[in-house]
N, C-alpha and C positions, 0 to 999 in steps of 0.2 A: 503559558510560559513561552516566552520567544527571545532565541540566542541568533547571533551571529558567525556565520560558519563562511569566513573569505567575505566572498561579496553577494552570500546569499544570507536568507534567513528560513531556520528551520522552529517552525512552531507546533505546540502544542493545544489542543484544542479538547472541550467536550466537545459530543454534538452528534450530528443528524450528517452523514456524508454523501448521502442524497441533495444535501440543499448547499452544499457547498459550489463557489463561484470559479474556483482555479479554472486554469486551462482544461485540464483534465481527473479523473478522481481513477481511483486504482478501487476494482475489484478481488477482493477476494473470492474467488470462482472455484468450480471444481474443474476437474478435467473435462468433461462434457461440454462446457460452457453453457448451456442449454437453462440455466437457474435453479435455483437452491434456497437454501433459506437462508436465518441473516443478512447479512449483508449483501450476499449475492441476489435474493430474493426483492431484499429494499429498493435495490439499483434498479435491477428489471422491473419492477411494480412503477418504480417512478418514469423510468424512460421509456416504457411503452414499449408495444408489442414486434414494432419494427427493429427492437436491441434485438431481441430473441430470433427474430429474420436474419439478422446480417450475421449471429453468433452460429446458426444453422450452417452459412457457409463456412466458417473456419475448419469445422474437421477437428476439433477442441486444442487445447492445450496441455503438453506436458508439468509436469509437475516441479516445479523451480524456475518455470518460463512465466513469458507474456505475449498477449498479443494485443492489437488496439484496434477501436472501431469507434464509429460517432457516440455521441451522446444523449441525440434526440431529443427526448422530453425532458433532460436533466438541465441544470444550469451550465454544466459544467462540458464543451465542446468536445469532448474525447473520455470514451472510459477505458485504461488498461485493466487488464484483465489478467491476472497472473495467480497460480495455484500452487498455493504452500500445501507444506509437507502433512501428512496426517501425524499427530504425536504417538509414539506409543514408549515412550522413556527416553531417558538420555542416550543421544548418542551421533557422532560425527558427522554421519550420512543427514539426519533432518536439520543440523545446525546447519549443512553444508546448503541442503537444498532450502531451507529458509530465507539464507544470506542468497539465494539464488535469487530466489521468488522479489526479493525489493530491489537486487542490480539490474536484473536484466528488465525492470518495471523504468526505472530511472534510464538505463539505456535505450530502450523504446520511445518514452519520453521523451528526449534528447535529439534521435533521430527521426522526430515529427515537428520536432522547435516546440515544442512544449517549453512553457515557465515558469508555469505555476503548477504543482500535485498536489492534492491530497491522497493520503493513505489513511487507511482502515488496518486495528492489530491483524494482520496474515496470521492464519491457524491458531488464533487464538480462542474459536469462539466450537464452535460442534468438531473442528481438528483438532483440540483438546492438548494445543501448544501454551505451556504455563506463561502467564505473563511478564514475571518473571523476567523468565529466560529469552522470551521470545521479544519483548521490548528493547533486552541489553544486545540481541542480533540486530534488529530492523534498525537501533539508531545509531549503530556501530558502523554499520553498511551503508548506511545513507551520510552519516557525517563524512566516514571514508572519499565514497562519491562527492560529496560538494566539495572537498576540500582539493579533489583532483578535477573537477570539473567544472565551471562556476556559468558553463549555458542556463543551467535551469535558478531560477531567482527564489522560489517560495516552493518547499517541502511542509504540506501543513501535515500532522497527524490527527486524525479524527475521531477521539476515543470515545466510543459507545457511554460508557457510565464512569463516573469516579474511582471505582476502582483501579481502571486500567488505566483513566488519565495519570494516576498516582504511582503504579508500576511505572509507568513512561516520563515519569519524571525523575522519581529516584533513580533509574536506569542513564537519564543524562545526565543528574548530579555527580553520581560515580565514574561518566566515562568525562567529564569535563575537557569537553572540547577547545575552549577559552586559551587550556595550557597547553594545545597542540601547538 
């Protein structure tokens, strides 16, 4: 699925976010930044052991932050690196720092001239953020974003399996950016 937001385009994708081509691909990381599993795991496995060297110096990341560093063995020239909320029920404070975790990735982005992201569901996966909910945040936030900013050209999202491509659909059917 791919819509038009201003003079970008934000898509929808299955797939493998390791093999994606953007400028840069978003990690979902813990605060350590040091790797993990899923997706954080896939990233580091593919880009090789000098990600895990250059994430050693950062001193990790807070939690609704990002930070950026090469991309090494990945296709993709830049990985941000940003740690959503862990879920433990509804409520303001992980909506707040969710919606955190994909502006301040986009803002990062932005101010490296990045044009192309892909993103990965944030906390969706062992942070046990329903997809749901966390779909109607990320593409709330990012539509938000292109609509005020139109540096960045292609927001892909990169959903693991069908299910979450299909949350992430219905989630931009509902928010139908078209009639902004």
């Amino acid at each position: 699925m791919k819509i038009k937001i201003g003079s970008s385009i934000l898509e929808l994708v299955q797939g493998d976010i390791t093999q994606q081509d953007t400028d840069a691909i978003v990690n979902a990381a813990n605060r350590t930044l040091l790797g993990g599993g899923g997706v954080d795991g896939a990233i580091h496995r593919t880009a090789g052991p000098e990600l895990l060297a250059e994430c050693r110096t950062l001193g990790g990341c807070d939690t609704g932050d990002a930070v950026i560093t090469r991309g090494y063995k990945l296709k993709a020239r830049y990985v941000i690196h940003t740690v959503g909320p862990v879920y433990r029920g509804p409520s303001p404070n992980a909506e707040r720092l969710l919606k955190s975790a994909y502006q301040r990735s986009m803002e990062v982005a932005m101010a490296k001239g990045i044009r192309s992201v892909a993103f990965p569901a944030i906390s969706t996966g062992s942070y046990g953020y329903p997809l749901k909910d966390a779909s109607y945040v990320a593409l709330l936030t990012i539509i938000d974003f292109l609509w005020n900013y139109s540096e960045i050209k292609l927001v892909r999202f990169v959903l693991f399996n069908q299910r979450a491509l299909e949350a992430f659909e219905t989630s931009l059917k509902r928010l139908n950016p078209a009639e902004s």
